[in-house]
MARMAR-127406 format. One record per residue (C-alpha): residue in one letter; x, y, z. Coordinates in Angstrom, 3 decimals. Layout:
// residues N
<r:A X:X Y:Y Z:Z> .
...
***
This chain:
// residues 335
<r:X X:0.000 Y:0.000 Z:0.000> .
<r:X X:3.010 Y:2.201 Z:-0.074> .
<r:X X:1.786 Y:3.665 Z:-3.222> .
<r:X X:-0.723 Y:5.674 Z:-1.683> .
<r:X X:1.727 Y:7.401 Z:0.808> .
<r:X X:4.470 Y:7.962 Z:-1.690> .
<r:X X:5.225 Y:11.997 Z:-2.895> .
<r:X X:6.285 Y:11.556 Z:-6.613> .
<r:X X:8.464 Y:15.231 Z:-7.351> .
<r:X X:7.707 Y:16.518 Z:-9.999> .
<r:X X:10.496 Y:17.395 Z:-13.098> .
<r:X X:10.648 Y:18.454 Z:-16.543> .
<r:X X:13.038 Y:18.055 Z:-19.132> .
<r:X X:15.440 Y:20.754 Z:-19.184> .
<r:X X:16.076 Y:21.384 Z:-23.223> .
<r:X X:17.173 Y:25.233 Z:-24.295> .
<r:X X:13.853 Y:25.221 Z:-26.048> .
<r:X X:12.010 Y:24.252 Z:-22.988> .
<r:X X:13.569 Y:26.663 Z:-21.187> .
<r:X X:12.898 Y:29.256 Z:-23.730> .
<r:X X:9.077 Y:27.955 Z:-23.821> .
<r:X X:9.133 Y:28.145 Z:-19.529> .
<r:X X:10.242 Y:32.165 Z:-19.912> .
<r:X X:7.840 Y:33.144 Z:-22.098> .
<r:X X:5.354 Y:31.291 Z:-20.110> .
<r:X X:6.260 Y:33.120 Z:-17.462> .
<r:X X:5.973 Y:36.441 Z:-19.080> .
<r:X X:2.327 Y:35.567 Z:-20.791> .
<r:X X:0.269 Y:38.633 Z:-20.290> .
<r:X X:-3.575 Y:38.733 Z:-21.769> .
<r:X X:-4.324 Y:41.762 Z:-19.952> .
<r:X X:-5.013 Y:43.494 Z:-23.313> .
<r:X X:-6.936 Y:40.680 Z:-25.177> .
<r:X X:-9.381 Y:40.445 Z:-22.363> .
<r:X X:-11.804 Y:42.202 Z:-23.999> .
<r:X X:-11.399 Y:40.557 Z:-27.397> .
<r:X X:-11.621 Y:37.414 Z:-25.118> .
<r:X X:-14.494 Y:38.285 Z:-23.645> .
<r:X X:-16.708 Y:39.072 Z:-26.543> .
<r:X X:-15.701 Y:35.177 Z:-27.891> .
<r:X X:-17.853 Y:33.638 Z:-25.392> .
<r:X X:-21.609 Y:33.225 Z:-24.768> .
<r:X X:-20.596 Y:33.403 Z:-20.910> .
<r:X X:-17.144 Y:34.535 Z:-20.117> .
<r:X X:-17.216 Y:34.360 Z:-16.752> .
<r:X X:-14.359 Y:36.935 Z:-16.689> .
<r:X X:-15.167 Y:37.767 Z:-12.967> .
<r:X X:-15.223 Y:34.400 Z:-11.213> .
<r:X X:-10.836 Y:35.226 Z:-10.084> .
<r:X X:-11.301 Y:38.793 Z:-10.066> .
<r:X X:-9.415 Y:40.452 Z:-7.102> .
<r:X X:-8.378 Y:36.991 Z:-5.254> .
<r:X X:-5.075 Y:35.001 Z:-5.351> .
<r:X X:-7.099 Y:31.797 Z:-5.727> .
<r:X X:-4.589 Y:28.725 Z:-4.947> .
<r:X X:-7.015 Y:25.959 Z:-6.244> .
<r:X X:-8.990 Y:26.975 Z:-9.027> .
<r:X X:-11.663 Y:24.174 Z:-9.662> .
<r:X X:-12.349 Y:23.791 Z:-13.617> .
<r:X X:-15.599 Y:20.693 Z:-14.141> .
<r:X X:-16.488 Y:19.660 Z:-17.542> .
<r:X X:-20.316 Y:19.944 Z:-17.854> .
<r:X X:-23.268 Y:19.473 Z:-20.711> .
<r:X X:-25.262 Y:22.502 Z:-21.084> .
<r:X X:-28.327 Y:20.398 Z:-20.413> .
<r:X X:-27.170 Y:19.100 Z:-17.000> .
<r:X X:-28.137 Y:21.334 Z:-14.724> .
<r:X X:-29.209 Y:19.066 Z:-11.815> .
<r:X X:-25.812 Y:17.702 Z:-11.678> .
<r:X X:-24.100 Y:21.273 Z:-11.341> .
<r:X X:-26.351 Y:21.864 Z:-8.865> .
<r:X X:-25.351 Y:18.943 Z:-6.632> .
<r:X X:-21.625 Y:19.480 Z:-7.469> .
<r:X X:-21.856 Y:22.700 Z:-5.892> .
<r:X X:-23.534 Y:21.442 Z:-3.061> .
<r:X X:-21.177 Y:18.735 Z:-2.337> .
<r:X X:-17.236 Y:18.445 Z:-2.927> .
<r:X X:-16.890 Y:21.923 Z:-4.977> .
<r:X X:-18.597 Y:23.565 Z:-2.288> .
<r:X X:-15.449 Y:24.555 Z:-0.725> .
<r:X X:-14.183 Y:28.247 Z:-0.384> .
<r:X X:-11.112 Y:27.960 Z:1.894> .
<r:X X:-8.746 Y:24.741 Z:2.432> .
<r:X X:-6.394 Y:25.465 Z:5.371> .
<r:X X:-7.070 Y:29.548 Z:5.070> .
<r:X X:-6.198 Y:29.284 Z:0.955> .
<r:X X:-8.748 Y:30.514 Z:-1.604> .
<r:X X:-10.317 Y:27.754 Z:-3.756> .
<r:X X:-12.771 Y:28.725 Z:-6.229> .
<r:X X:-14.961 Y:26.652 Z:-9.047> .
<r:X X:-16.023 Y:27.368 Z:-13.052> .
<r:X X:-18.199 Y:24.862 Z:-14.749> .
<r:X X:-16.870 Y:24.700 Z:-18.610> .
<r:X X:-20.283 Y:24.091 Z:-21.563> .
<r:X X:-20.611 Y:24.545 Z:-25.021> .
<r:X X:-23.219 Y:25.938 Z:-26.184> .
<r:X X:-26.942 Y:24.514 Z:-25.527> .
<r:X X:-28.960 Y:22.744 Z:-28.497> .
<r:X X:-32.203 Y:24.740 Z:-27.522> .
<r:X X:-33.205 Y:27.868 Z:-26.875> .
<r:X X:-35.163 Y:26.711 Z:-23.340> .
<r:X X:-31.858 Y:25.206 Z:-22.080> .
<r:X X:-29.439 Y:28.021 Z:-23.683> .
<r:X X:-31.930 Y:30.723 Z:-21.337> .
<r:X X:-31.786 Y:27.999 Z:-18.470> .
<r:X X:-28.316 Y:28.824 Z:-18.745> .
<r:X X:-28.160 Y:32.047 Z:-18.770> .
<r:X X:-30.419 Y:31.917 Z:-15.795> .
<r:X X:-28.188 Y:29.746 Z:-13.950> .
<r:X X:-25.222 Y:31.982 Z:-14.676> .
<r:X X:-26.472 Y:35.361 Z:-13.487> .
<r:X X:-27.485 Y:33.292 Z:-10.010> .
<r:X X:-24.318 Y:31.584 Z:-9.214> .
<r:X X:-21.859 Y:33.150 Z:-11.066> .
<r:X X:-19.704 Y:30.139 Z:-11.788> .
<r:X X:-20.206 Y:29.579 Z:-15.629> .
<r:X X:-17.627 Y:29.676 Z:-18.483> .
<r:X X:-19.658 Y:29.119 Z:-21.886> .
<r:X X:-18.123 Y:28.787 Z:-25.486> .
<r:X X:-19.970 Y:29.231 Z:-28.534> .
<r:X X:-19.225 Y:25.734 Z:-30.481> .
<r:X X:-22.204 Y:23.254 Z:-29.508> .
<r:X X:-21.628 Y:21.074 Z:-27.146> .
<r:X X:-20.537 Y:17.566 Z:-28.678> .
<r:X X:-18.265 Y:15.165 Z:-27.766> .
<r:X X:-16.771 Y:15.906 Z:-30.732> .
<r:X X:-16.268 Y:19.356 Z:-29.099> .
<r:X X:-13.804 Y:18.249 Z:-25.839> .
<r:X X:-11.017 Y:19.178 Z:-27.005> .
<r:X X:-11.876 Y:22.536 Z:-28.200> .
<r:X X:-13.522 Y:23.025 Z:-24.870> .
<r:X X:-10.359 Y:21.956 Z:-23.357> .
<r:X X:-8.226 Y:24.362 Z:-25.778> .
<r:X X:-11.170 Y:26.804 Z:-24.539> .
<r:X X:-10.173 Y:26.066 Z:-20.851> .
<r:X X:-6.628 Y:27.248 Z:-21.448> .
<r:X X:-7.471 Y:30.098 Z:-23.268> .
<r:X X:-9.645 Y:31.171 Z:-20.359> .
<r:X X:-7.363 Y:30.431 Z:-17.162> .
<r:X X:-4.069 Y:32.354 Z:-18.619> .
<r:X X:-6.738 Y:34.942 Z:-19.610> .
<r:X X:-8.786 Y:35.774 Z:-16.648> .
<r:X X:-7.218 Y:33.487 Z:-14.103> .
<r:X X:-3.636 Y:33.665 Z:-14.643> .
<r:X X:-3.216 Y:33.903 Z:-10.757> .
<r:X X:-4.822 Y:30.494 Z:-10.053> .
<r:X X:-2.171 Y:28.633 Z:-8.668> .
<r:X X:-3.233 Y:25.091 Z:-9.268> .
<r:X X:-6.113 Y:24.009 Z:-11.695> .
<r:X X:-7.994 Y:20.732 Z:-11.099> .
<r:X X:-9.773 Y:19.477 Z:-13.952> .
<r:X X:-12.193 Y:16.832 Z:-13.710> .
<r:X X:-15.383 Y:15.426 Z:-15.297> .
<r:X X:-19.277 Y:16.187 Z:-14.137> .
<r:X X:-18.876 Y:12.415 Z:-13.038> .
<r:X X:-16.510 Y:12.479 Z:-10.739> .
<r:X X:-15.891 Y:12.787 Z:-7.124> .
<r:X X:-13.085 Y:15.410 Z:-5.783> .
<r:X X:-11.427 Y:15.070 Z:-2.272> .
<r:X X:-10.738 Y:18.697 Z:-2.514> .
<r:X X:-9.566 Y:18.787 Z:0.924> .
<r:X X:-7.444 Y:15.475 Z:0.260> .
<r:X X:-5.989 Y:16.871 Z:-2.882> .
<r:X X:-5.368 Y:20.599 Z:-1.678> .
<r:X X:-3.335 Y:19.168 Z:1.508> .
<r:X X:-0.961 Y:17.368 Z:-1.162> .
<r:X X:-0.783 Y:20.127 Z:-3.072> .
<r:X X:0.855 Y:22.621 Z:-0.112> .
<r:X X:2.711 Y:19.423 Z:1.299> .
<r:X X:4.997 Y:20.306 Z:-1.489> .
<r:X X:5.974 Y:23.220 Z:-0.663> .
<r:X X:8.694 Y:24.964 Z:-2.929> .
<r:X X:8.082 Y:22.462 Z:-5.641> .
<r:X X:5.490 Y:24.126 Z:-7.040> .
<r:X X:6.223 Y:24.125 Z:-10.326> .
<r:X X:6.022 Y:21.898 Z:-13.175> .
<r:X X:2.810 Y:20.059 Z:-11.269> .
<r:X X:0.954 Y:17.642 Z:-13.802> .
<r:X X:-0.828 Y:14.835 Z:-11.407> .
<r:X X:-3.001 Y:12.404 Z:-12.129> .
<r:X X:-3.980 Y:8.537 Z:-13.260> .
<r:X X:-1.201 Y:8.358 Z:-16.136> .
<r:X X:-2.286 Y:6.415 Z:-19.012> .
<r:X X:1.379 Y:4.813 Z:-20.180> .
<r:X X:1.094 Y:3.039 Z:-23.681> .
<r:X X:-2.300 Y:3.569 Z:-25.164> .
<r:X X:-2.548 Y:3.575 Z:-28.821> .
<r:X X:-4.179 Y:5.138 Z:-30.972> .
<r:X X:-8.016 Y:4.601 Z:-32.263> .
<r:X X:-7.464 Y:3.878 Z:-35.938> .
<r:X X:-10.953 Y:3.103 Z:-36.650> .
<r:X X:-12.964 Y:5.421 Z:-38.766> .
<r:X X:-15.927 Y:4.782 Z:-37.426> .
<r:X X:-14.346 Y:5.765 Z:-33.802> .
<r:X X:-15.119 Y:9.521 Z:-32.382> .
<r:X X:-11.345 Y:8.697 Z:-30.532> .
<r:X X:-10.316 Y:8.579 Z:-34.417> .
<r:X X:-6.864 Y:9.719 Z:-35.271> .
<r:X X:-5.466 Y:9.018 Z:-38.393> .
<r:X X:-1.647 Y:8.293 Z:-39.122> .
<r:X X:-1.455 Y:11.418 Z:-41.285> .
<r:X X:-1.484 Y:13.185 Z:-37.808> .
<r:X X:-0.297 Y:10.753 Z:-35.782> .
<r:X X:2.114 Y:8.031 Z:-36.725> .
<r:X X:3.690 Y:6.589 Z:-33.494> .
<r:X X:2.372 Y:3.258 Z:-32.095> .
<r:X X:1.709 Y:4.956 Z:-28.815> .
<r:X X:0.464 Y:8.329 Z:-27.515> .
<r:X X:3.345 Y:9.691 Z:-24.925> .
<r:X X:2.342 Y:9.198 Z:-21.331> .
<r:X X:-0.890 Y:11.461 Z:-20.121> .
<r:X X:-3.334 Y:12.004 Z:-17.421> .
<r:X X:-6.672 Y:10.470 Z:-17.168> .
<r:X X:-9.071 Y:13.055 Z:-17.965> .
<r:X X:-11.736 Y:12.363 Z:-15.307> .
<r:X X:-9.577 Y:14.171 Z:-12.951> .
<r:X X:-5.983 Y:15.585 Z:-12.556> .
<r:X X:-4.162 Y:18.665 Z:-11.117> .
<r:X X:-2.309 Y:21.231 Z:-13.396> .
<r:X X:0.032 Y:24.185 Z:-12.207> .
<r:X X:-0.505 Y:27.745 Z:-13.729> .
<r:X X:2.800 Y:27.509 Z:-15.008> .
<r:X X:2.389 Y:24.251 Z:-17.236> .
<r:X X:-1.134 Y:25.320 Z:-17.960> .
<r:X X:0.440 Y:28.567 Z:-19.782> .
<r:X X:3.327 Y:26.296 Z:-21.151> .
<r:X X:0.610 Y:23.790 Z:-22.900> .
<r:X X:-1.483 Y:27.167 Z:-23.799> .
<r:X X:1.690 Y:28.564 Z:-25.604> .
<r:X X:2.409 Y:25.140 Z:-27.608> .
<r:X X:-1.154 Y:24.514 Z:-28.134> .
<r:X X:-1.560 Y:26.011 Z:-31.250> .
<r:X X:0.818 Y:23.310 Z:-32.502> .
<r:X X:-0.484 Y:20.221 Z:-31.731> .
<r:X X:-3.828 Y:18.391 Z:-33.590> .
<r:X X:-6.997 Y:19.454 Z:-32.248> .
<r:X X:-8.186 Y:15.570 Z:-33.782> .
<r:X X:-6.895 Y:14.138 Z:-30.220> .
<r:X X:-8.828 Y:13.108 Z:-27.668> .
<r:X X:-8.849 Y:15.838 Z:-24.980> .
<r:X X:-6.682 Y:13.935 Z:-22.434> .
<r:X X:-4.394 Y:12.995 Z:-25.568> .
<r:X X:-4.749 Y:16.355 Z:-26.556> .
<r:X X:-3.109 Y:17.654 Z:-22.933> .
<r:X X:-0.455 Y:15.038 Z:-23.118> .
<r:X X:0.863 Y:16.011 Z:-26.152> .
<r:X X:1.178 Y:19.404 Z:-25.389> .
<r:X X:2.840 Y:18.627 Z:-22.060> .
<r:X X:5.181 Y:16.772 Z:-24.181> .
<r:X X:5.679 Y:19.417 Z:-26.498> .
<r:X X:6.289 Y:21.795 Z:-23.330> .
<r:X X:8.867 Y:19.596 Z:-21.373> .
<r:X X:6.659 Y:18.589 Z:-18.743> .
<r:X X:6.365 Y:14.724 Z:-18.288> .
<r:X X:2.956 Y:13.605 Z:-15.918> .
<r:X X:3.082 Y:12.368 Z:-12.646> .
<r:X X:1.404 Y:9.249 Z:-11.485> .
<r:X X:-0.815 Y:9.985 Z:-8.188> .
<r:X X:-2.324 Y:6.295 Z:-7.216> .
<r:X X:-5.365 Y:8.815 Z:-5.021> .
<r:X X:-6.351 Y:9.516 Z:-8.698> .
<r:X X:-8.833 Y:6.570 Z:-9.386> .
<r:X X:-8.472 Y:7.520 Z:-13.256> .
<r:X X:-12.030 Y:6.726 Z:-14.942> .
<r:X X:-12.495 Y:3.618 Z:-12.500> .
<r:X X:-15.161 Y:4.095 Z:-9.657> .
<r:X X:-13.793 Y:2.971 Z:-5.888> .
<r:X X:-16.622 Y:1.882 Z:-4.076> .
<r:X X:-17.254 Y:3.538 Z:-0.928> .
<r:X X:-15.321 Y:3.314 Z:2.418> .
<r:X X:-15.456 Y:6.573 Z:4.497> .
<r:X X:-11.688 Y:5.818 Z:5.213> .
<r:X X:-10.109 Y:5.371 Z:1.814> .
<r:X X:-12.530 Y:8.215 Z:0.973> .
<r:X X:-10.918 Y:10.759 Z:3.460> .
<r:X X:-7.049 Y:10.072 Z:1.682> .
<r:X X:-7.898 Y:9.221 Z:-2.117> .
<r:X X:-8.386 Y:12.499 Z:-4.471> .
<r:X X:-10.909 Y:11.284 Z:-7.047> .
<r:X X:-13.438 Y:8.546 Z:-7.666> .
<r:X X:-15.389 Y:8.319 Z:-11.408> .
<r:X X:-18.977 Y:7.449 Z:-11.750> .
<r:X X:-20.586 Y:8.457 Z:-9.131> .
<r:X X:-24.478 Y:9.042 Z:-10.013> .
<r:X X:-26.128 Y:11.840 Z:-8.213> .
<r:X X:-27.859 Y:9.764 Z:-5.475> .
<r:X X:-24.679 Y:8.133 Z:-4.496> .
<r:X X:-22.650 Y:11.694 Z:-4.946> .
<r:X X:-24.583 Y:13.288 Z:-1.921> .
<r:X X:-24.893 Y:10.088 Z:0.430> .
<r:X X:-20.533 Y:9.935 Z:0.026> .
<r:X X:-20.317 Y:13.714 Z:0.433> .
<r:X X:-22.615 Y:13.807 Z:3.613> .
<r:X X:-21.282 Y:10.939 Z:5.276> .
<r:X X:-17.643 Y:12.524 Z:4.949> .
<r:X X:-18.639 Y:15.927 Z:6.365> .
<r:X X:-20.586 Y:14.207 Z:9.251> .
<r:X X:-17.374 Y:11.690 Z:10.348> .
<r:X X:-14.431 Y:12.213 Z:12.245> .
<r:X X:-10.870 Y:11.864 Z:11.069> .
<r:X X:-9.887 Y:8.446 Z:10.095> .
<r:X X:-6.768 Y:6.760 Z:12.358> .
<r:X X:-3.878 Y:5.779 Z:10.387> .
<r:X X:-4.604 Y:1.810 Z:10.687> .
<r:X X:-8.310 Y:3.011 Z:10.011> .
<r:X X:-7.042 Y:4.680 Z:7.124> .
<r:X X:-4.859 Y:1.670 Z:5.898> .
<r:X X:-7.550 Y:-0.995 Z:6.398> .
<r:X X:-10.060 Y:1.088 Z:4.321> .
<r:X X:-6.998 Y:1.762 Z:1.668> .
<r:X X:-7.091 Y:-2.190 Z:1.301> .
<r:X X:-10.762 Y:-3.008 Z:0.822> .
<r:X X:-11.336 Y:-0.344 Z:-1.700> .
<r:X X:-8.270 Y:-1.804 Z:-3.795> .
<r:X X:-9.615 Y:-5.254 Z:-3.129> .
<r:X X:-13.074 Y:-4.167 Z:-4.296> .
<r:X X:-11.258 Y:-2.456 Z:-7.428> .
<r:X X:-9.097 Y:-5.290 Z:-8.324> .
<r:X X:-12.415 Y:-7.741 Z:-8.148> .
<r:X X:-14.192 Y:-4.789 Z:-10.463> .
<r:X X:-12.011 Y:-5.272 Z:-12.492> .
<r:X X:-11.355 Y:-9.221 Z:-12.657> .
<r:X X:-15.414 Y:-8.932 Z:-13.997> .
<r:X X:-14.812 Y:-6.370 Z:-16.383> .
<r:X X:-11.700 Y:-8.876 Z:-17.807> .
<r:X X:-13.884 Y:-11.429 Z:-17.747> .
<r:X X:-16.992 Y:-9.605 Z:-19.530> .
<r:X X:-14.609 Y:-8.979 Z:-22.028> .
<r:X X:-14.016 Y:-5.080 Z:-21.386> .
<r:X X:-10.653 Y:-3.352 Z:-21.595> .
<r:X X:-9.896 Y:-1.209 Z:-18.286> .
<r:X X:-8.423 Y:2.052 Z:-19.079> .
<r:X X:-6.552 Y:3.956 Z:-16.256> .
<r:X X:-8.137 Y:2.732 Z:-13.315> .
<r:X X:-7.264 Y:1.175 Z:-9.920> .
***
């Protein structure tokens, strides 16, 4: 179980053209395309990291139409506000609405909580990885003093108070932070028919370079400006996830494996693993608000409390997954 109590540091490759690519990173300023910027979106949310130094700037994935699950995100693990007296703050990312009604819902639902960021492509799946090209565009832009970025899916469960202690454990190495459930080997989908299509015209390698799950994984400001810069060069044909990973790559920054990442695998409930891992996928609403109560409502887990309930959710995941081998399914990035 030492997996879950290891600190992976983080490091980057250290290439003169990284280097140059880290120093204009560093001296990325949008301040005068804000407006531009602005005027691109159907919902800019350019005030949600106005006039805060946010440390933990929490960036979900959401379908226009799905406004009962923002509404019980919000009311669950991206609820929080502070983590141990640092400012963490939340944008739900859409494209744009295939009616009117739910394009006004939204609207609505903007001007109330104030925590929308809305392109104007339509919402597809198609679309992730312009919404995720959109999501860089808009943290450099009007939340270039985010510290950390966690981006996950509508789907899954965030230990934000898990993954924000990890985060300040490390202290003065800040920098160069890509965490998550690394997918190591995956090739591409070479099937027409496949919406993960790529053809070899714009990729050719047997294997995509290593990459975080998408369903959750923690980004600093500084490689989220470094992937923003190199973006432009890289295939907007990947997979979003891919899409990330290659412009990592392309930045110097290699991911990080975090085993408290469940990757797009869902860990059955244990209030103890729970309180230490940072994200569980799959989580339907019912089951989203029964974890998140029971967690506020219970006291601090004791280390052999805390090991014992490390081992039956990896038991539990390991037996998941012995069903979905023998059902035939191929597990992707998961416990």
């Amino acid at each position: 179980m030492e997996e879950y109590f290891l600190q992976a540091l983080p490091f980057s490759y250290s290439d003169g053209k990284f280097v140059e690519i880290r120093e204009r990173a560093r001296m990325l300023d949008m301040h005068l395309l804000k407006d531009n910027i602005s005027r691109s979106y159907l919902v800019s949310g350019s005030e949600v990291c106005s006039q805060q130094d946010v440390f933990l700037l929490l960036v979900i994935f959401s379908s226009p139409e799905n406004k009962t699950r923002r509404k019980r995100i919000r009311d669950t693990w991206a609820n929080a506000t502070f983590v141990q007296g640092h400012v963490v703050t939340r944008v739900f990312m859409l494209g744009r609405a295939d009616s009117d009604i739910f394009q006004s819902d939204i609207f609505n639902e903007s001007q109330v909580h104030q925590d929308i960021v809305q392109g104007g492509f339509l919402e597809t799946y198609l679309k992730e990885t312009t919404k995720t090209m959109m999501m860089m565009e808009w943290i450099v832009t009007f939340c270039p003093n985010a510290r950390f970025i966690l981006k996950a899916d509508q789907q899954t469960f965030v230990n934000v108070q898990s993954l924000a202690g990890y985060l300040l454990s490390l202290e003065s190495r800040m920098d160069d932070i890509y965490l998550g459930r690394v997918i190591h080997h995956h090739a591409p989908d070479r099937d027409p028919q496949s919406p993960n299509f790529v053809p070899i015209s714009v990729y050719s390698q047997t294997y995509y370079p290593d990459y975080c799950s998408g369903s959750a994984m923690a980004i600093s400001q500084d490689v989220l400006r470094k992937m923003y810069l190199v973006s432009g060069k890289v295939s907007p044909l990947f997979p979003s996830e891919v899409f990330l990973g290659i412009c990592a790559q392309w930045a110097g920054v290699a991911p990080i494996q975090i085993s408290r990442f469940s990757g797009t695998k869902h860990v059955r409930y244990n209030r103890c693993c729970y309180q230490v891992i940072f994200s569980s996928s799959n989580l339907d609403d019912v089951e989203l608000s029964t974890v998140w109560k029971d967690l506020k409502d219970s006291n601090e887990c004791s280390k052999l409390e805390t090991y014992y309930g490390l081992v039956s959710c990896k038991v539990w995941s390991y037996l998941d997954q012995f069903k979905y081998f023998r059902m035939g399914k191929k597990s992707n990035g998961g416990w």
